[in-house]
matplotlib code that plots the C-alpha trace (Angstrom):
import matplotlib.pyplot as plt

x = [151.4, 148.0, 148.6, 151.3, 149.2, 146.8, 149.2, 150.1, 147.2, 145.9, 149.5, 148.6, 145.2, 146.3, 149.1, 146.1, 144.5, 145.0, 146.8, 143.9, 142.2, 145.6, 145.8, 142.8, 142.6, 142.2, 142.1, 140.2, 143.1, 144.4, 141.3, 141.5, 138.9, 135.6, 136.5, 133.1, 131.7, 134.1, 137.0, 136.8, 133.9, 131.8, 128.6, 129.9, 132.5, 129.8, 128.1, 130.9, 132.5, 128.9, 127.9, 125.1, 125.8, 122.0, 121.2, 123.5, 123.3, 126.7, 126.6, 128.6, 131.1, 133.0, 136.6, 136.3, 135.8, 132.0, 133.2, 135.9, 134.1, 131.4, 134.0, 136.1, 132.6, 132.0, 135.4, 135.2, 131.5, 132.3, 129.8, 130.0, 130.4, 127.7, 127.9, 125.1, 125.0, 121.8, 122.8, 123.2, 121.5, 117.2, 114.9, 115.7, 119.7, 118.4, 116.0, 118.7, 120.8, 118.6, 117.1, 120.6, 121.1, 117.8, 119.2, 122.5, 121.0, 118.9, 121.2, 123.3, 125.6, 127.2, 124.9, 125.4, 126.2, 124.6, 126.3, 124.3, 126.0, 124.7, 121.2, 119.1, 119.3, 117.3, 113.2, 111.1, 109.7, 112.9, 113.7, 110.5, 111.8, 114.6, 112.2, 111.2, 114.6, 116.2, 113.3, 114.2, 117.6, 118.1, 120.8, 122.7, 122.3, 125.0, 123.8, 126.5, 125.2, 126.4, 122.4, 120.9, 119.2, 116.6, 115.3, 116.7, 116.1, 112.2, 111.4, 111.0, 114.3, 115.5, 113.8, 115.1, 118.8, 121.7, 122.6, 126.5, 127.4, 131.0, 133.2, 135.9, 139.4, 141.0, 144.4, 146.4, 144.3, 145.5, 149.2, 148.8, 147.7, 150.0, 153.0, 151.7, 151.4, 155.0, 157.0, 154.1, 156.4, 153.8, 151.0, 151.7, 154.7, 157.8, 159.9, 160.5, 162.9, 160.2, 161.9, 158.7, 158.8, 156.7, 154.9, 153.9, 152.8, 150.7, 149.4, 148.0, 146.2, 144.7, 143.6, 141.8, 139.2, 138.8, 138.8, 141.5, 140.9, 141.9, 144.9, 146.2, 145.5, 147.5, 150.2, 150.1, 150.1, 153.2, 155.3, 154.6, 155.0, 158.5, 161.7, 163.7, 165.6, 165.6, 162.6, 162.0, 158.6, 157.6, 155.1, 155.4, 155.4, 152.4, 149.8, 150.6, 149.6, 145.7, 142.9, 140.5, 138.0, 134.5, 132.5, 132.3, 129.0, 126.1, 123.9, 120.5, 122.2, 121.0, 125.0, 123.1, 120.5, 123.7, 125.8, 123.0, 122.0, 126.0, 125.9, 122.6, 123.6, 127.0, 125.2, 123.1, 126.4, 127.9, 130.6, 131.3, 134.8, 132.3, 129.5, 132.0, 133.4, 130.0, 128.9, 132.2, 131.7, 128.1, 129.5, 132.2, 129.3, 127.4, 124.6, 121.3, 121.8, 118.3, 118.7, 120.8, 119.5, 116.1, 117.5, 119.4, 116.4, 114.5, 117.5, 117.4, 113.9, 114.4, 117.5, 118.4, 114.9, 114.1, 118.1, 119.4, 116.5, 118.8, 119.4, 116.4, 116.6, 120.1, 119.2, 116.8, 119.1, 121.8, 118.4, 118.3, 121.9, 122.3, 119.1, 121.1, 124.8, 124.7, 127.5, 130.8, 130.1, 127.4, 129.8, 130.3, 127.4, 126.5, 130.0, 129.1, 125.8, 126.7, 129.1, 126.9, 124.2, 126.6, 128.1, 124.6, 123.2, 120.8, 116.8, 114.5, 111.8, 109.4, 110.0, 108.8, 105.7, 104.2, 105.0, 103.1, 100.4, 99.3, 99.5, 97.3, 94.5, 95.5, 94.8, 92.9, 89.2, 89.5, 89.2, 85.9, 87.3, 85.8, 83.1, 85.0, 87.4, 85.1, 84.8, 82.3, 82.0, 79.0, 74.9, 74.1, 77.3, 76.4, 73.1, 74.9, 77.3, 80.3, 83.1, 81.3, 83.8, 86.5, 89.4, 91.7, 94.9, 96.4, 94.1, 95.8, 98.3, 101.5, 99.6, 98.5, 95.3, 94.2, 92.4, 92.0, 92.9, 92.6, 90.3, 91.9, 95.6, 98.3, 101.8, 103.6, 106.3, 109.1, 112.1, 115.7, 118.1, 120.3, 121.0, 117.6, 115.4, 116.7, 115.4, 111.9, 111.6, 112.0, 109.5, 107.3, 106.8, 105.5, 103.4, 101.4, 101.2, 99.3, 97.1, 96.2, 95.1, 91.7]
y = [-7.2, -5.8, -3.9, -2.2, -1.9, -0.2, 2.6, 3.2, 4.1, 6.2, 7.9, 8.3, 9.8, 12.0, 13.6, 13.8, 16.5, 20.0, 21.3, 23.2, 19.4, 18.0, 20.7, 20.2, 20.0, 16.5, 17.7, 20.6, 21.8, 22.7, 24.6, 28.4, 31.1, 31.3, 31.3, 33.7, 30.6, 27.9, 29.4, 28.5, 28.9, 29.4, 28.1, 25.0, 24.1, 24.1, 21.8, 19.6, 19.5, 18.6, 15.6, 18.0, 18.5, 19.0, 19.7, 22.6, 24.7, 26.4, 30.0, 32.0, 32.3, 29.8, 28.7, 29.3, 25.6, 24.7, 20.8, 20.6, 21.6, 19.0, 16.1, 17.2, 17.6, 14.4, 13.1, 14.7, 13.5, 10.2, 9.7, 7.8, 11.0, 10.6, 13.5, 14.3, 17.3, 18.9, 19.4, 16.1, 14.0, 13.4, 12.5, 8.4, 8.7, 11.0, 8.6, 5.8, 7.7, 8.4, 4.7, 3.4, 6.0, 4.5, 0.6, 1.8, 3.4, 0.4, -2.1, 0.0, 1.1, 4.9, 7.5, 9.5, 12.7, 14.1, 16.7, 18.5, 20.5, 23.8, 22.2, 25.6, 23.9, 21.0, 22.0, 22.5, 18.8, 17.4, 19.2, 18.3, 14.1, 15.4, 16.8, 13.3, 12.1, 15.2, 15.8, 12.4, 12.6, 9.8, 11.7, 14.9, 17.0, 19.6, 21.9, 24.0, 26.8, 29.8, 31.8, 33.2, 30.2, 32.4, 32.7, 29.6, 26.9, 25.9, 27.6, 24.1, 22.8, 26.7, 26.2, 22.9, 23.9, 26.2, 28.9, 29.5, 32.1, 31.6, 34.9, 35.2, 34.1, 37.4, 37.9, 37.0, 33.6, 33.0, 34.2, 30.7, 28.9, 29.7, 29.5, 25.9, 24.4, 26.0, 23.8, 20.7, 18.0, 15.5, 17.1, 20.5, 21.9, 21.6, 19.6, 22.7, 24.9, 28.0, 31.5, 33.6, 37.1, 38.9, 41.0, 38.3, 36.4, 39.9, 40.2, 36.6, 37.1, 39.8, 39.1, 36.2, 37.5, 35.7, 32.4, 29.9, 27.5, 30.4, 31.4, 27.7, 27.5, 30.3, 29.3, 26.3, 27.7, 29.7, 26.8, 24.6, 26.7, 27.9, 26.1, 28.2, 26.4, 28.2, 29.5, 33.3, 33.7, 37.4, 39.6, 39.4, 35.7, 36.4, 38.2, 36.3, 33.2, 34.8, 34.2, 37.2, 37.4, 35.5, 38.5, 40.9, 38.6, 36.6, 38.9, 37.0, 36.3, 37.7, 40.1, 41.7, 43.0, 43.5, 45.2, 47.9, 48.8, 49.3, 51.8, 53.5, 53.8, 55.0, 58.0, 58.9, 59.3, 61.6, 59.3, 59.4, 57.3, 54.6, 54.8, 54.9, 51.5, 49.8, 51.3, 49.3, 46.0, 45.8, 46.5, 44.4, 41.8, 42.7, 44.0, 45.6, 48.9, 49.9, 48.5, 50.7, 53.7, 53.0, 53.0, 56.1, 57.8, 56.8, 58.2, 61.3, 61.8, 59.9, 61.1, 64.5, 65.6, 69.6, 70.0, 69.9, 70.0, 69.0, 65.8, 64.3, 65.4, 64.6, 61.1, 60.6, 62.0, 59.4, 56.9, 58.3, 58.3, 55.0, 54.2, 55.6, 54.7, 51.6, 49.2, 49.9, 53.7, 54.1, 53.7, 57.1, 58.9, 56.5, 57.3, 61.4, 60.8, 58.5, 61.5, 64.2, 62.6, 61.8, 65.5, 67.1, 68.2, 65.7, 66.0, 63.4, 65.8, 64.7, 61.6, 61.4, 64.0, 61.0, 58.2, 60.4, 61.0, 57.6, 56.4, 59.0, 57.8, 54.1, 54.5, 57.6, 58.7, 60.3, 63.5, 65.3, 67.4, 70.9, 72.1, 75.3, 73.2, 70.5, 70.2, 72.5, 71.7, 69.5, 70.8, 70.6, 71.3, 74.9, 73.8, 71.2, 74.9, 73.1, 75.8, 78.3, 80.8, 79.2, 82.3, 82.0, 82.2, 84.1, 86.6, 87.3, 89.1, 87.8, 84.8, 82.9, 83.5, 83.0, 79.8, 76.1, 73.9, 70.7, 70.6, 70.1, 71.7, 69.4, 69.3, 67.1, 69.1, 70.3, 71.1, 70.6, 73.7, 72.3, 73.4, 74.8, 73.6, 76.0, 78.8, 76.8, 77.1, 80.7, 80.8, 77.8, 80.1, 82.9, 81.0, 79.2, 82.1, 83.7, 80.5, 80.6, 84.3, 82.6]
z = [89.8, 89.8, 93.0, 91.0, 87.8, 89.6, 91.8, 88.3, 86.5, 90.1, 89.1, 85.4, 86.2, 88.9, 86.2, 83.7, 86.0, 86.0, 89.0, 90.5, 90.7, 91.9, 94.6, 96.4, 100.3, 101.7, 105.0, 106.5, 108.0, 104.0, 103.4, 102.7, 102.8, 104.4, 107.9, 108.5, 108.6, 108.5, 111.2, 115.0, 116.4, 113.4, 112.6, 110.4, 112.6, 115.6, 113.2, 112.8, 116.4, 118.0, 114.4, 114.3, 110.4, 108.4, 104.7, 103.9, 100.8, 99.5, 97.8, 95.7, 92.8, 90.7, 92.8, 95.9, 97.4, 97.5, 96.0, 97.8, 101.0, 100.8, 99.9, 103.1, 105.4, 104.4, 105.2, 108.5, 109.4, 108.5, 105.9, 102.5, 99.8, 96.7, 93.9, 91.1, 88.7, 88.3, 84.9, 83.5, 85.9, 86.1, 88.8, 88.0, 89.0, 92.1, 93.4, 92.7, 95.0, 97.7, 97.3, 97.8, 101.2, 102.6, 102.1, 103.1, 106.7, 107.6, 107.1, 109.5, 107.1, 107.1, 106.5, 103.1, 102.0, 99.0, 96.5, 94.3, 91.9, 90.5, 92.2, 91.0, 87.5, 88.7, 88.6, 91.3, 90.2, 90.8, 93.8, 95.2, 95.0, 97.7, 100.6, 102.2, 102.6, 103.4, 106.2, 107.5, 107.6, 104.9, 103.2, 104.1, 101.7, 100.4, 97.5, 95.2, 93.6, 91.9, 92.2, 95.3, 96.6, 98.3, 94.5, 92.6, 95.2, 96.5, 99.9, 101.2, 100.7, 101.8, 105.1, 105.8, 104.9, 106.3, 103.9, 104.0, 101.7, 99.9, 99.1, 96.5, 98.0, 99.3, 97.8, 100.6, 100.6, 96.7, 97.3, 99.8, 97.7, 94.7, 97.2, 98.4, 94.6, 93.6, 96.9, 96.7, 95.0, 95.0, 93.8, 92.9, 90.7, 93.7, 91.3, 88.7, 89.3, 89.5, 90.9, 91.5, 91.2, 94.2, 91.8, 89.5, 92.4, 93.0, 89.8, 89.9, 93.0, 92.1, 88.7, 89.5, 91.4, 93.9, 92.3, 93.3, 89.9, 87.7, 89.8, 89.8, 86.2, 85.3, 87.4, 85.7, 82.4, 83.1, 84.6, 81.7, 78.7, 79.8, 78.6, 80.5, 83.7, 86.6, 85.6, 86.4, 86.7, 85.8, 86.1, 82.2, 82.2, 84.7, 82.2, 79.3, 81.0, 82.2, 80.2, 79.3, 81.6, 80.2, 81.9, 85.0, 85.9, 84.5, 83.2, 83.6, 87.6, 90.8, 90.5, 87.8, 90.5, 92.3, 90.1, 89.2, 92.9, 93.4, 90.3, 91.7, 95.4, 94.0, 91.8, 94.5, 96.6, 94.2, 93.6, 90.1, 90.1, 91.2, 88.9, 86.5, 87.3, 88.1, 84.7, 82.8, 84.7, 83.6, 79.7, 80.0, 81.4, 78.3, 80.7, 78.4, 77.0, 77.2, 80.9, 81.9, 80.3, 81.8, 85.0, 84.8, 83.5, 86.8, 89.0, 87.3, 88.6, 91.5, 93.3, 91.2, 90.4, 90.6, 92.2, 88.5, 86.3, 83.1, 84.5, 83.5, 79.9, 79.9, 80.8, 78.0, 75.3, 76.5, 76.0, 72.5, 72.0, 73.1, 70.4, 67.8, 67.7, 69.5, 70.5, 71.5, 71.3, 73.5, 76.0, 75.9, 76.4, 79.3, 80.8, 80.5, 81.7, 85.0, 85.5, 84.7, 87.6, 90.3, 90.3, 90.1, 93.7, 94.4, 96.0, 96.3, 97.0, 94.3, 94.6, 98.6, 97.8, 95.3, 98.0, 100.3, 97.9, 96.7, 100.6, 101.7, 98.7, 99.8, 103.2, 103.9, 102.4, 99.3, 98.2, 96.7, 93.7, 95.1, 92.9, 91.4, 89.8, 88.2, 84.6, 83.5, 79.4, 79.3, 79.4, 82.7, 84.3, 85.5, 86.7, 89.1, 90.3, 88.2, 88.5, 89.7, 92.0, 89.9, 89.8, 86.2, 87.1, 84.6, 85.4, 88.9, 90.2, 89.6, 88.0, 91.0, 92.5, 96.5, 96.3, 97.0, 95.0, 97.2, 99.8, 103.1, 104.3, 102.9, 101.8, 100.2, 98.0, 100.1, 97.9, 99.4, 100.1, 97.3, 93.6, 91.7, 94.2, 96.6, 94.4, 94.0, 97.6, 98.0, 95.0, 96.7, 100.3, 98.3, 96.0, 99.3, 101.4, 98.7, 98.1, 101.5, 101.1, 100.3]

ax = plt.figure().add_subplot(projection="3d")
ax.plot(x, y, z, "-o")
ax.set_aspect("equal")
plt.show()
C-alpha cells in the first residue's frame, strides 16, 4: 500500500512539472547540442571514456543543458549527484556538502559530484572554501554559469577547471526536441492528438533562440490551451503561445562587451544592415544611450577620421540629439548615424599616427622643443635665444614656411587614398616637400 502511495505521489509530482522539466535526458545518449565538446571524440567524452572527469565549469545562455549535463555526468561517472545554488545557499550549506563528500570518500563510499548553480554569484570568500577540496579531488566540481567565468569566477578555481563553453541549440537541434515531446507518451505530450504544422514547428525553433526551455514551454502552452481535437497546431497557434522576449542580453553581462564590438567591427566593415541590427538588439536590451553614443563618437575618429570629415560632427549631434529627445525616439538618430558611419569611406590614419607617437615618447628619448619654437613671452626669454629664427607662417608663400618644426625626420600622418583624405594627401606631399626646403 505504501509502495503504491508512493508511485503515486512520484506520478503526481512528475505531472506538476512543466514539460521542459519532464523532458529532460536521462541518458547521454538523449542529449542534444554541444557536440564541439560533448560529440565523439571530444574533450568531455575523452574525459568520460578514460574516468578522467575533473572540476568542470559550464558556460553560456539560459536552456541549453548545463543542469541537465552535470546530472547525466554524474550518472555516467558513477558519482553520488549534490546540487547548491549560489543564490540562496552560504558558505555553512557548502562546507556541509563538501564535509559530507570527505566522510562519504573515506568510508569508501562513491565519490561526489558538486553542482553549483549560477556559481559567479557566490563571492570570492565563498569560492575560496571550495579550493582545498576541489584540489584534492574531494568532490568534482561542476559550475553553471551564465558570465564569462574568465571574469566572474576566481583565477584559482579557473585554473583548476575545464572551461566548456555552451551555444544556443541550433534550430535543427530544437525541431528534435519539439518532435520528441509531441510522440513522448510518458513524459512529453504523445497522448494529444497534436497535428503540427511544419512552419509552426519553424517558427518555434527559431524564435527561441537557442533555448530549448522556452521552445518546450511554448509548445506546451499551445497544446494545452487548445480545446480543439485533432489539434492543428499553426503557425498562428505558434506566436500566440511565445512570450515577448525579456531582452536581446543582460546589459551589465560580458554580451554587452559582445554585442558592442559586433556593432563596431560591423561599422568599420561598411556594413550598415549589420550595424543596424546590433544597434536594435542593444535597445531592445535596454543597453545605455550615452553608451552607445560615446562609442560611436570614438569610431567616427577612430575608423572614418579625415576620409569623411562630417562623421565626427555627425556623431556628436546624434550625442546631442540623443541628450535632448530621449527614449523611444532617439532611436532614430542613432539608426541614421550607424548608417551614416558605415557608408562613409573609412581611414584609420589618425588614429595609427597617435599610437605611433605616444610609443616613440614611451620608448624612445624625448624630444628637445627646438629653440625657434619656444615660448618667448616672459623677461628673459630672448636672452636664453627663445624663438629666435622662428619664420611666421602666414607670412610665407602660400602660408607654410621651410622650416622644422620637430627636430629629427619623422612621419607619422599618412592619409589613406580614400574619400577627403585622398585630397589631403595630394595637399600633405606639397606641404612637406616645402618643409623640407629648410
Amino acid at each position: 500500500m505504501a509502495n503504491l502511495f508512493a508511485q503515486s505521489e512520484a506520478e503526481n509530482f512528475r505531472q506538476a512539472q512543466p514539460l521542459a522539466a519532464r523532458m529532460r535526458p536521462v541518458t547521454l545518449g538523449e542529449f542534444v547540442g554541444q557536440q564541439h565538446f560533448l560529440g565523439e571524440g571530444k574533450l568531455l567524452s575523452r574525459l568520460l571514456a578514460a574516468d578522467r572527469l575533473g572540476s568542470v565549469i559550464f558556460y553560456g545562455p539560459p536552456g541549453t543543458g548545463k543542469t541537465t549535463l552535470a546530472r547525466l555526468l554524474a550518472t555516467e561517472s558513477k558519482r553520488k549527484f549534490r546540487q547548491l545554488s549560489a543564490v540562496t545557499s552560504g558558505v555553512k550549506e557548502l562546507r556541509e556538502v563538501l564535509e559530507r563528500a570527505r566522510d562519504e570518500l573515506a568510508s569508501g563510499g562513491q565519490r561526489t559530484l558538486l553542482f553549483i548553480d549560477e556559481i559567479h554569484r557566490f563571492s570570492k570568500a565563498q569560492q575560496d572554501v571550495l579550493l582545498p577540496d576541489v584540489e584534492e579531488g574531494i568532490v568534482t566540481l561542476v559550475g553553471a554559469t551564465t558570465s564569462n567565468p574568465f571574469f566572474s569566477v576566481i583565477s584559482a578555481l579557473v585554473s583548476r577547471s575545464q572551461i566548456f563553453e555552451f551555444q544556443p541549440l541550433s534550430a535543427d537541434d530544437i525541431r528534435a526536441l519539439l518532435r520528441r515531446a509531441l510522440t513522448d507518451k510518458v513524459r512529453g505530450l504523445g497522448n494529444y492528438d497534436v497535428r503540427m504544422h511544419e512552419d509552426a514547428l519553424g517558427f518555434l525553433a527559431e524564435v527561441s533562440d537557442g533555448d530549448a526551455r522556452r521552445a518546450l514551454a511554448a509548445l506546451e502552452i499551445g497544446v494545452l490551451s487548445a480545446n480543439t481535437k485533432p489539434l492543428e497546431f499553426t503557425r498562428e497557434l505558434a506566436a500566440e503561445s511565445v512570450q515577448r522576449k525579456a531582452g536581446a542580453y543582460d546589459p551589465t553581462g560580458d554580451e554587452h562587451y559582445d554585442a558592442i564590438s559586433a556593432l563596431i567591427k560591423s561599422v568599420r566593415g561598411s556594413d550598415p544592415d549589420a550595424g543596424i541590427y546590433w544597434l536594435a538588439r542593444m535597445l531592445e536590451a535596454g543597453e545605455d544611450i550615452r553608451f552607445l553614443c560615446r562609442r560611436l563618437v570614438i569610431l567616427a575618429s577612430e575608423d572614418v577620421g579625415n576620409a569623411d570629415p562630417q562623421a565626427l560632427p555627425i556623431a556628436v549631434a546624434t550625442m546631442q540629439a540623443c541628450e535632448f529627445v530621449g527614449l523611444p525616439e532617439c532611436q532614430l538618430p542613432l539608426a541614421q548615424c550607424v548608417a551614416y558611419l558605415a557608408c562613409a569611406p573609412k581611414s584609420n590614419a589618425a588614429t595609427v599616427a597617435i599610437g605611433e607617437a605616444r610609443q616613440d615618447i614611451r620608448e624612445g628619448r624625448i624630444l628637445p622643443v627646438p629653440v625657434h619654437l619656444r615660448d618667448r613671452h616672459y623677461p628673459g626669454a630672448k636672452r636664453l635665444g627663445h624663438g629666435e629664427g622662428y619664420e611666421y607662417a602666414h607670412d610665407a608663400e602660400g602660408g607654410v614656411a621651410a622650416q622644422d618644426y620637430l627636430g629629427v625626420a619623422r612621419e607619422y600622418y599618412r592619409p589613406v587614398e580614400r574619400g577627403f583624405e585622398a585630397e589631403l594627401a595630394q595637399r600633405l606631399a606639397a606641404i612637406r616637400a616645402r618643409l623640407r626646403e629648410k
